[in-house]
C-alpha angles and dihedrals in degrees: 000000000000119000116221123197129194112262116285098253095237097159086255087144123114121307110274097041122118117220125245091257094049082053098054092052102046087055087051086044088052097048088050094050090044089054099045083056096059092045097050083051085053102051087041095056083046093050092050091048093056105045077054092055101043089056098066 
């Protein structure tokens, strides 16, 4: 009886087509940038916060 497993994902799709693996970092990429967005926003409205404050 002969196994069969599913393809080897090897990015052997057409040309233009990212791998799973590809996929999967660019979401990570993606959730990291998002977050170091949030964070630079932060620190800017803090920064912002303290030069008026330091102005009193």
């Amino acid at each position: 009886m002969k196994r069969t497993r599913p393809p080897a994902d090897r990015g052997e799709g057409r040309p233009g087509e990212l791998t799973s693996a590809e996929r999967d970092e660019l979401k990570r990429l993606r959730r990291q940038n998002a977050e170091q967005d949030r964070t630079i926003e932060t620190l800017r409205k803090a920064a912002v916060f303290f030069a008026k404050e330091s102005d009193r």
